[in-house]
N, C-alpha and C positions, 0 to 999 in steps of 0.2 A: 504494500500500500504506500504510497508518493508520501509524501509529508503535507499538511496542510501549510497554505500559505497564511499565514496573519494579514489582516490588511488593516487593523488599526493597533500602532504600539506609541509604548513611552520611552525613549532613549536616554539612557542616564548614563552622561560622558565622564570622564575623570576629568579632575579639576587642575588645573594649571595655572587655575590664577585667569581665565578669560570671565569674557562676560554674561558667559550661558552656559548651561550644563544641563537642562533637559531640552529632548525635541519631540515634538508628537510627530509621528509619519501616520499619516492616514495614504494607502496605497499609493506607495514609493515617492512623495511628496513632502515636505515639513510643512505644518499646518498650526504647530506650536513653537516657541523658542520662549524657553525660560532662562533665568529671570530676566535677562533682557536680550536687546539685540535682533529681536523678532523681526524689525521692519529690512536688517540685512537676510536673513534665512528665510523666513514661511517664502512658499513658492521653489525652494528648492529642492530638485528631485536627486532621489536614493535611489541608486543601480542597483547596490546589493539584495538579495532575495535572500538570504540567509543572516539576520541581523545577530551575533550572539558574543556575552562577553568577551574583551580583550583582541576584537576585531575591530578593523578601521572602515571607516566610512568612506565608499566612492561617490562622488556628489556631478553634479551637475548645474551650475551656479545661473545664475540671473543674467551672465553676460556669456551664457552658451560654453561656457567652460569645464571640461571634464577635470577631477580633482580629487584629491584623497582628503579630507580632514584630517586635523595635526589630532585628536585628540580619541582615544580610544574609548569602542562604547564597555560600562563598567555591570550596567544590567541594563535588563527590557524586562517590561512591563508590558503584557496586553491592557487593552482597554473596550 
């Protein structure tokens, strides 16, 4: 049996000292950015299909840009 896909999570990044550390992806999208920072993220889309601790984020930026994020996710949450 395939694995289900999730299509709404909570992304909780490790902390580095930036300005956000959670993301909602609602199907492969950011739709949340917490605590701040939101108006640079929501709208940007997640390539990865498999989102799980101590993995890095492939992104897709506002300005068409393919991209790894520096910051590794730490858990997921469905929602």
């Amino acid at each position: 049996m395939p694995p289900v896909k999730v299509k709404r999570i909570t992304v909780y990044l490790e902390d580095l000292g930036q300005d956000f550390t959670k993301w909602d992806i609602d199907d492969g999208v950011v739709t949340g950015c917490r605590p701040f920072q939101a108006w640079m993220w929501v709208g940007t889309k997640v390539l990865n299909e498999d989102i799980q601790p101590g993995c890095q984020l492939e992104i897709i930026g506002k300005d068409g840009k393919v991209a790894w994020l520096k910051y590794r996710v730490e858990r997921v949450k469905t929602r």
